[in-house]
C-alpha positions in Angstrom: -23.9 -15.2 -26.5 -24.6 -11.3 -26.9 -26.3 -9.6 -29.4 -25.9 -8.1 -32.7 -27.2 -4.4 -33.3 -27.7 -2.8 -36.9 -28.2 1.3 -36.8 -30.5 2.0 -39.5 -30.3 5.9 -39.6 -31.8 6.5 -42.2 -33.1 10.1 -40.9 -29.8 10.7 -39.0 -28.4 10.2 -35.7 -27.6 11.9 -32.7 -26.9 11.6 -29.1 -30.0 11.4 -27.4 -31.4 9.8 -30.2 -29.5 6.6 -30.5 -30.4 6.6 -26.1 -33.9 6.6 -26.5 -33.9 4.2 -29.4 -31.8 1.8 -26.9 -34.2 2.4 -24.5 -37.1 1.3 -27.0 -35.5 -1.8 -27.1 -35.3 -2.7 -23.4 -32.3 -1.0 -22.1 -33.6 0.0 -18.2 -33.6 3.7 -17.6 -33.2 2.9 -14.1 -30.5 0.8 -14.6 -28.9 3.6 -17.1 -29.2 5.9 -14.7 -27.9 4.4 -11.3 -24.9 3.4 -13.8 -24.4 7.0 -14.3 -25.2 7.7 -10.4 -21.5 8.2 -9.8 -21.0 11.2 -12.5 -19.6 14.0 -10.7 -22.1 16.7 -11.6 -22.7 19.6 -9.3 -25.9 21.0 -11.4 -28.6 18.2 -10.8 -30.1 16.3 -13.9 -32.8 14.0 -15.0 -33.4 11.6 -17.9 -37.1 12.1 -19.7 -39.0 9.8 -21.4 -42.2 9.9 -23.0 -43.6 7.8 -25.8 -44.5 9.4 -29.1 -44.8 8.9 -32.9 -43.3 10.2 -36.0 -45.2 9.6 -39.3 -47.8 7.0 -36.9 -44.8 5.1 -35.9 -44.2 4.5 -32.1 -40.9 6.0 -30.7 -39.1 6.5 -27.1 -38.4 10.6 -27.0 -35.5 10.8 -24.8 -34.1 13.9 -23.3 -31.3 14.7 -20.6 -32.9 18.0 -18.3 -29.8 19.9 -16.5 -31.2 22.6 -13.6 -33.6 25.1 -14.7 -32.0 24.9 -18.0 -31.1 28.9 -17.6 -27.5 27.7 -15.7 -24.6 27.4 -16.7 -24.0 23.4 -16.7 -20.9 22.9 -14.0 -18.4 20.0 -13.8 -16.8 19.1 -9.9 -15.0 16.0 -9.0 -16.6 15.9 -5.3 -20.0 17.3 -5.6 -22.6 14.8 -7.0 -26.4 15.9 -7.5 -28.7 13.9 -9.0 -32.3 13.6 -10.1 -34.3 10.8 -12.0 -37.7 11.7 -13.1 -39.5 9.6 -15.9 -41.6 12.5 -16.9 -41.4 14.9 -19.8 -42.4 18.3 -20.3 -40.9 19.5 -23.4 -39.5 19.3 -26.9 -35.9 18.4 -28.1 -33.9 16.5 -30.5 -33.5 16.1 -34.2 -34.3 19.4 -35.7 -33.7 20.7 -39.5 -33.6 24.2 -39.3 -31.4 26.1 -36.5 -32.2 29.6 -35.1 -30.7 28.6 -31.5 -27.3 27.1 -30.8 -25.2 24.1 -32.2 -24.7 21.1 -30.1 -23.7 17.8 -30.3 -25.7 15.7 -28.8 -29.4 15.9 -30.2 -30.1 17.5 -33.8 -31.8 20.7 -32.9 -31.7 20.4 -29.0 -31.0 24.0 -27.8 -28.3 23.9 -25.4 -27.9 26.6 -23.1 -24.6 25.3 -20.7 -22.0 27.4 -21.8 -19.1 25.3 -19.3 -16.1 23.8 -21.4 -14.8 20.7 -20.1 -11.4 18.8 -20.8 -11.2 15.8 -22.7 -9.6 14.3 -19.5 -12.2 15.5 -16.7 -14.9 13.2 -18.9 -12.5 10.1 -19.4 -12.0 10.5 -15.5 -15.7 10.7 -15.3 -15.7 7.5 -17.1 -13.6 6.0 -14.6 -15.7 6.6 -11.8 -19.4 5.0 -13.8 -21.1 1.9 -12.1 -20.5 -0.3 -15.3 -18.9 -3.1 -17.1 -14.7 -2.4 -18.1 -16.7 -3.1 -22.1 -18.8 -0.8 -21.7 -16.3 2.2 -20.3 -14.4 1.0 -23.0 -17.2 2.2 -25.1 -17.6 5.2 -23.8 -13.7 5.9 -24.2 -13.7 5.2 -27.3 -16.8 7.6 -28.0 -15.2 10.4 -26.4 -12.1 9.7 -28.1 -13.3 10.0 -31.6 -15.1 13.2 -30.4 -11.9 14.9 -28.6 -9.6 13.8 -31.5 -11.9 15.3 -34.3 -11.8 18.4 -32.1 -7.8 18.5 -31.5 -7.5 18.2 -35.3 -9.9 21.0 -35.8 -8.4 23.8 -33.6 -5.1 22.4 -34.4 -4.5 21.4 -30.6 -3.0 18.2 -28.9 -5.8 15.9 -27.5 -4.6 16.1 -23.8 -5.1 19.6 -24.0 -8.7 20.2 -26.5 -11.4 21.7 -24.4 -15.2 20.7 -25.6 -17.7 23.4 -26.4 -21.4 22.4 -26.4 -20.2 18.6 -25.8 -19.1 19.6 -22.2 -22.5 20.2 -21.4 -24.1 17.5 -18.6 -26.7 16.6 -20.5 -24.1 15.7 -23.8 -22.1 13.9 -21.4 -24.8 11.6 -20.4 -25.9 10.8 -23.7 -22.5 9.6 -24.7 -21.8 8.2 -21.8 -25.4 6.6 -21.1 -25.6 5.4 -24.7 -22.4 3.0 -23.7 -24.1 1.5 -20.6 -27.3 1.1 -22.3 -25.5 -1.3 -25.1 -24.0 -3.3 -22.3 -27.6 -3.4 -20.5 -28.7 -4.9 -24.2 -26.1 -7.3 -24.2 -24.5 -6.1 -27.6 -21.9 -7.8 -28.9 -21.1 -6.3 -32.3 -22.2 -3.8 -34.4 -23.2 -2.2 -37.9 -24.4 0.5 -39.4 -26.1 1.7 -42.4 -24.6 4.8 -44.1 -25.0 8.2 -42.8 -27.3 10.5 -44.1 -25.8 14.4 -44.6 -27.8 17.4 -44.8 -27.0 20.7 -46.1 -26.5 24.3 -44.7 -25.1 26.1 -41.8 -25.2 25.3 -37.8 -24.4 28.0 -35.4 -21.9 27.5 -32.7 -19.9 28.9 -29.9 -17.2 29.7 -32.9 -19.8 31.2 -35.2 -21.7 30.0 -38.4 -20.6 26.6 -39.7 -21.0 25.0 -42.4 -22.7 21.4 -42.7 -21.3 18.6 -41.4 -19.9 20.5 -38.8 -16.1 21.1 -38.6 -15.6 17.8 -35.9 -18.3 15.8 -37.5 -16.6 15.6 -40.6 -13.4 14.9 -39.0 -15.1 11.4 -37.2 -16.7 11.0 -40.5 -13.5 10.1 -42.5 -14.0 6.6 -40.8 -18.3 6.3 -41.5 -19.3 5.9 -45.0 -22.2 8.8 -45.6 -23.9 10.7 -48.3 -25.2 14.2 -49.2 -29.2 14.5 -49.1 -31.1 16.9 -50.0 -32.4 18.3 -46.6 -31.7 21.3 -45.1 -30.2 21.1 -41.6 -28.0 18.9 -39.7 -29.2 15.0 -39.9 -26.3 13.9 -37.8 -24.2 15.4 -34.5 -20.7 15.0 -33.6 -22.2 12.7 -30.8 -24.0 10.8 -33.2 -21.1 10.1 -36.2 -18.9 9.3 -32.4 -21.4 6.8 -31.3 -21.3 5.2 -35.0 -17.7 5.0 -35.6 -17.2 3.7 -32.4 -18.8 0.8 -32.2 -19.3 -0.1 -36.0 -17.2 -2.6 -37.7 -18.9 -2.7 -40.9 -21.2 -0.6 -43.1 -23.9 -1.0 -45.6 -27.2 -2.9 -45.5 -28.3 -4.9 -42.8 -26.5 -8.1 -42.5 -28.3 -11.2 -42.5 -29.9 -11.6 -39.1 -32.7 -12.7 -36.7 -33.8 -10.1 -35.8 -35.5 -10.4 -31.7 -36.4 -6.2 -31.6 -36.5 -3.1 -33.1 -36.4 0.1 -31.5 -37.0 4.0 -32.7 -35.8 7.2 -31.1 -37.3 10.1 -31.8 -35.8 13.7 -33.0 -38.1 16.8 -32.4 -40.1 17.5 -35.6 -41.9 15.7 -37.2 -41.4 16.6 -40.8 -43.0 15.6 -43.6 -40.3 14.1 -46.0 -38.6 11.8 -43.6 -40.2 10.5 -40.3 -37.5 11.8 -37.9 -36.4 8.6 -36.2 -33.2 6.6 -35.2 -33.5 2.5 -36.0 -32.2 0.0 -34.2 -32.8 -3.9 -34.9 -31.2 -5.8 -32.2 -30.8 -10.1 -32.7 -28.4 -12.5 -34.1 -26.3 -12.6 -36.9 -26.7 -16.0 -38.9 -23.5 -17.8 -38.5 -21.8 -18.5 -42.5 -24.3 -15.4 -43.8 -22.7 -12.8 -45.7 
């Protein structure tokens, strides 16, 4: 029988987050990434891990490194470059104040790859994944609620919307890694606590916007959330994707026994909230409301 998963994000959520927290349960990096072996990336890219803590708790910090991180991030259907490297050499993630660019995969992860990709070059990229049919499914369906929040926003059809920051490699692998790592958990079902909003403004390739950004609040007409008082964005396009995707219910945790819990870590640590992503993976109690 598989598994029951409850997001507590009580700090936020995004992208590379909600990976690393998977991984902090027991998800196989190397399994996650020789899933993802098949992405057809010509810019080479490794997955980072390094243990760390945010207010003394223990947390997985995940981040997806693209090149140098000076190139342009590049998208070909026959080239294929690839590089797996468990070590970790600098800062990203879940960040409350922005001087640098918006993107929508990790809360104050600067992203430099400027390439735009269709919403149909990453669905075929999906095709071509090492995985379960459930867990491409998975990924569709992330993507999906990504490209049709952007379609509504720029007023364009969905065949045709073009992502900004979310073309990126590294934003690609966090949705689509995040998809095989639920699989590699064995996760059934899924719930999620509200979604935390801060306040403010988020630069992106369009200009200043205003918090939520334009295509999180689009995927957020489906995810319960609230305002808080915290300067910054708490929670990514990537992130409010990865929640209504795979959430069928909201609210407190349901009644559960609970086997693991596992915490991805954003970039600051700042003082009012540690900056985490929880994830308590068991069993739901069969007749518990």
């Amino acid at each position: 029988m598989g598994k029951h998963l409850h997001i507590d994000a009580f700090a936020g959520i995004a992208g590379d987050m909600f990976l690393g927290a998977c991984v902090d349960l027991g998800a196989s990096l190397e399994e996650i990434d020789a899933a993802l072996k098949p992405l057809p990336v010509k810019l080479p890219y490794r997955i980072t891990v390094m243990q760390t803590h945010r207010h003394a708790i223990g947390a997985t910090d995940l981040k997806v490194i693209v090149g140098n991180e000076k190139e342009d991030a590049t998208i070909d259907n026959d080239d294929h470059s690839h590089d797996h490297n468990h070590s970790h050499d600098h800062s990203h993630g879940h960040d409350h104040t922005h001087s640098h660019s918006h993107n929508q995969a990790g809360i104050g992860h600067a992203h430099h790859h400027k390439h735009h990709t269709g919403y149909r070059q990453i669905m075929d990229m999906i095709d071509q994944l090492d995985t379960t049919d459930r867990a491409k499914d998975r990924a569709r369906a992330i993507v999906t609620h990504i490209g049709k929040a952007e379609a509504h926003v720029h007023r364009v059809s969905l065949e045709t919307v073009h992502f900004h920051e979310v073309g990126a490699v590294d934003s690609i692998v966090d949705m689509l890694g995040s998809a095989i790592a639920l699989e590699l958990l064995e996760v059934d079902t899924a719930t999620s606590s509200a979604l935390p909003i801060g306040f403010g403004f988020v630069q992106c390739d369009h200009g200043r916007m205003p918090l939520p950004a334009p295509a999180t609040a689009e995927i957020l007409k489906s995810v319960p959330h609230y305002g808080v008082d915290r300067e910054g964005e708490t929670v990514t396009p990537t992130g409010a994707a990865i929640v209504a995707a795979i959430a069928n219910k909201f609210g407190r945790m349901p009644a559960m026994c609970v086997d693991n819990v596992g915490y991805g870590a954003g970039d600051r640590d700042t003082a009012d909230v540690p900056n985490l992503l929880r994830l308590h993976l068991g069993n739901r109690i069969s007749g518990a409301v």
